[in-house]
C-alpha positions in Angstrom: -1.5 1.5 7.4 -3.3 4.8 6.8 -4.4 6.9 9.6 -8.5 6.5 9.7 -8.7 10.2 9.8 -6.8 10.8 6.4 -8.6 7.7 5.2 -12.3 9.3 6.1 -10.9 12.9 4.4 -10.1 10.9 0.8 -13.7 9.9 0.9 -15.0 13.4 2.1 -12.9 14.9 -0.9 -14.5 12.2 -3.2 -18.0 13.2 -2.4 -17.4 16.7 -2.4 -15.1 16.1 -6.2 -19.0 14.3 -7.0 -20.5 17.2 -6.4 -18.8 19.4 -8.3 -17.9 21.3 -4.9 -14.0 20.7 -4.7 -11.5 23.7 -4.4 -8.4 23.8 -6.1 -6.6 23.4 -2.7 -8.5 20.4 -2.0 -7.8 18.9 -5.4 -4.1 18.9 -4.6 -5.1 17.8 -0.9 -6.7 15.1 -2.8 -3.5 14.2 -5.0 -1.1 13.9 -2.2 -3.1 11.8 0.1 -4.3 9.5 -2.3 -0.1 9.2 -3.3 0.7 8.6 0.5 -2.7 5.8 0.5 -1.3 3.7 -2.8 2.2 3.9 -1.3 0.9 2.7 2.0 -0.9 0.0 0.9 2.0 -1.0 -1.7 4.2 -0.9 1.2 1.8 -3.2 2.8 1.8 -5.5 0.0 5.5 -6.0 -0.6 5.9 -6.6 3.0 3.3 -9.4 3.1 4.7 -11.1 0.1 8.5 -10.8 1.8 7.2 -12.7 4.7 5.4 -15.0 2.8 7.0 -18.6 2.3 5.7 -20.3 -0.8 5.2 -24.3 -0.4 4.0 -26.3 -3.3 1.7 -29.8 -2.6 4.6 -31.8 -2.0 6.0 -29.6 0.9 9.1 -28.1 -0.7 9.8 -24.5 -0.6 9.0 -23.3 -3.8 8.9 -19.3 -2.8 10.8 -17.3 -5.9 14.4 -16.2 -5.3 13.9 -12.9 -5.5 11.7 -12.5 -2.9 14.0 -14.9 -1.3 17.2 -12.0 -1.6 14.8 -9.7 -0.3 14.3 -11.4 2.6 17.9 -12.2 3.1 18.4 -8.3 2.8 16.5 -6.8 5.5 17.4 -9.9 8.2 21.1 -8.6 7.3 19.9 -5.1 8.6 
């Protein structure tokens, strides 16, 4: 998860890109934290659906083999 800190500075950037009072240092500042939040909360994603085991009404394991492989992968690390 993102730090609160550079989560509150996307927003302050926001307001400040609303008001037409952004630099362009804090454009790029702007770029590459809202990069590092997406792949953050990709990363958070992916993990949730690795550790996620799929079970359909009947009670069998019905979680897709590819997420299966992944899973099998990082145990193996």
């Amino acid at each position: 998860m993102l730090e609160k800190a550079k989560i509150d500075r996307i927003n302050e950037l926001s307001h400040k890109k609303k008001a037409g009072t952004m630099t362009v240092d804090e454009k790029l500042e702007q770029e590459a934290l809202r990069e590092e939040y997406i792949k953050s909360f990709r990363n958070q994603v992916r993990d949730t659906i690795e550790h996620t085991t799929f079970i359909d009404p009947n009670g069998d394991d019905v979680t897709p083999e590819k997420i299966k492989r992944k899973r099998d992968e990082r145990n193996k690390l």
